[in-house]
C-alpha positions in Angstrom: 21.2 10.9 5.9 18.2 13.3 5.6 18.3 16.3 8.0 14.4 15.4 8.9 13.3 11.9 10.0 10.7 10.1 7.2 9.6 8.3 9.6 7.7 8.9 13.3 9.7 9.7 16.2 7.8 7.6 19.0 10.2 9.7 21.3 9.4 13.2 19.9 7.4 15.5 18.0 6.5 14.8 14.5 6.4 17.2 11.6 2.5 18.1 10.6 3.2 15.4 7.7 4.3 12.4 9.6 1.2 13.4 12.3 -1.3 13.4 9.2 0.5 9.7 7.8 -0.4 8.7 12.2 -4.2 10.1 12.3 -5.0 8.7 8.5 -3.9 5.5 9.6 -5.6 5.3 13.2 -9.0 6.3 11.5 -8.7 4.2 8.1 -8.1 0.9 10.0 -11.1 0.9 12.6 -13.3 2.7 10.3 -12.5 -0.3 7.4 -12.9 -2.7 10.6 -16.3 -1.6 11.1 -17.4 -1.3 7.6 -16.7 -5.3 7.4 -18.3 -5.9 10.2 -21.7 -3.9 9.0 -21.4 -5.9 5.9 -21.8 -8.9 7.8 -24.5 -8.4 9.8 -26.1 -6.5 6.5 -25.9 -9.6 4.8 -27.1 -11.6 7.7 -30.0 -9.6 8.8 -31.1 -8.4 5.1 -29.4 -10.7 2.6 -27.6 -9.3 -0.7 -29.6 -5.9 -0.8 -28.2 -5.4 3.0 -24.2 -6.4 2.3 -24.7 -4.1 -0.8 -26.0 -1.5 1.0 -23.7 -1.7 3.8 -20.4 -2.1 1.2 -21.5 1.2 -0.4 -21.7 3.0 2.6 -18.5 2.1 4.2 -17.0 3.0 0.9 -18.7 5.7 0.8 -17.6 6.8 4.0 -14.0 5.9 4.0 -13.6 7.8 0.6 -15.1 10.6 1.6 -13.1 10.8 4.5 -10.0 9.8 3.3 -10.4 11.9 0.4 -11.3 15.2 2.0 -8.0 14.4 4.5 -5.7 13.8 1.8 -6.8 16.8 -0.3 -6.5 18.9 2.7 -2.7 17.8 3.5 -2.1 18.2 -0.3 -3.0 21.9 0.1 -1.3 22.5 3.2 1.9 20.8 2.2 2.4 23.7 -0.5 -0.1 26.8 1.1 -0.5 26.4 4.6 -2.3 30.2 4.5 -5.2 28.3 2.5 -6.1 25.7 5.9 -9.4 27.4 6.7 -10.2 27.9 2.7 -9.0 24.4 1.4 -11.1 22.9 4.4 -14.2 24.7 3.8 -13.6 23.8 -0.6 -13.2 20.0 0.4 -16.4 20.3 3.1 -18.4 22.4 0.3 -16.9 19.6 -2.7 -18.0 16.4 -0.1 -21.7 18.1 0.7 -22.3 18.4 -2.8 -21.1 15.1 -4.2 -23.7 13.7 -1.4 -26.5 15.3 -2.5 -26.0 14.0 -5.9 -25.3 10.3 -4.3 -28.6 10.7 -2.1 -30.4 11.8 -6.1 -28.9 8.7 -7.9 -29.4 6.3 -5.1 -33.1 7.5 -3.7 -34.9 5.1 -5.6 -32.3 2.3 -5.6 -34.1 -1.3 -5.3 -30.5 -3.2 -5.4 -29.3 -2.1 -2.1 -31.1 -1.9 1.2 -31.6 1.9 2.4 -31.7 1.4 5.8 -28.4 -0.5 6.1 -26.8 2.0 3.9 -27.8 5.0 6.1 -26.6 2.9 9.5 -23.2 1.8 7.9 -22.2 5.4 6.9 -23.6 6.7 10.6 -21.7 4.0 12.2 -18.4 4.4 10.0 -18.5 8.3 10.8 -18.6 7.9 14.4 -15.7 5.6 14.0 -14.0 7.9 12.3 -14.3 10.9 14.0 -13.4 9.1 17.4 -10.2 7.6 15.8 -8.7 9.8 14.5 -9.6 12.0 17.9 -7.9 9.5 19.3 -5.0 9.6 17.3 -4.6 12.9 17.2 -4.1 13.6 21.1 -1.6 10.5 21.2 0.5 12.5 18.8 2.7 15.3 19.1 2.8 17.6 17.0 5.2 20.0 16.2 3.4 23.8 16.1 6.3 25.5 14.5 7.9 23.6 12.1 11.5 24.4 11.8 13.0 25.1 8.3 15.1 22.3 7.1 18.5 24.4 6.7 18.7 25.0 10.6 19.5 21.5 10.9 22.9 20.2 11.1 24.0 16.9 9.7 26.6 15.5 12.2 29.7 14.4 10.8 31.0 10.5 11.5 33.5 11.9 13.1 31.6 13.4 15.7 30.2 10.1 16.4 
């Protein structure tokens, strides 16, 4: 029996782990909801070039994102003195892998530009509310206690 539940406690706190596991996956699924639906109307309003567009920039999006929130957790996990510094490497790291995308992809015929732009505006705001969303649904414990001070009760005792 592990001294820490793997799993989130809907009655109490949750280690900064199991909170992380919550917010990734109340910000993947609306965000992936909304990226299908863009595709659709893409398609729709601007044929092949449009659901192109739009798949790229909910991938886009959702990679980024999901990415930049796993690498952060990653750091954290081991280093929690390097939140402000692994946050500003993975922000820095995101910024510049977009400015080579928006290089490679300016003159792009196959995929519509305008949808593109609107998918990854539209999958940001989703995400960003989400995972606000899931976040303050969540509690979160601010001072995780050290695994040794808990106490495994005996079947005895139960």
């Amino acid at each position: 029996m592990p001294a820490v539940p793997d799993g989130p406690n809907p009655s109490g706190p949750l280690t900064s782990a199991q909170a992380s596991h919550v917010i990734l996956r109340g910000a993947v699924v609306p965000t992936l909801v909304v990226g299908v639906v863009a595709i659709v109307i893409g398609a729709l309003l601007r044929g092949s070039n449009g659901a192109l567009g739009a798949t790229l920039g909910a991938v886009i999006a959702v990679s980024f994102f999901a990415g930049g929130q796993y690498a952060v957790d990653k750091i954290l996990a081991g280093k929690p003195e390097l939140a402000m510094a692994s946050a500003l490497l993975v922000y820095m790291t995101q910024i510049l892998i977009l400015f080579v995308l928006i290089g490679v992809l300016k003159n792009a015929t196959w995929l519509d530009s305008q949808v593109f732009a609107a998918t990854i505006i539209a999958c940001t705001i989703t995400w960003i509310v989400a995972s606000i969303w899931a976040w303050n649904r969540t509690k979160v414990l601010y001072v995780e206690p050290h695994p040794s001070t808990f106490s495994v009760p005996d079947e005895a005792d139960q």
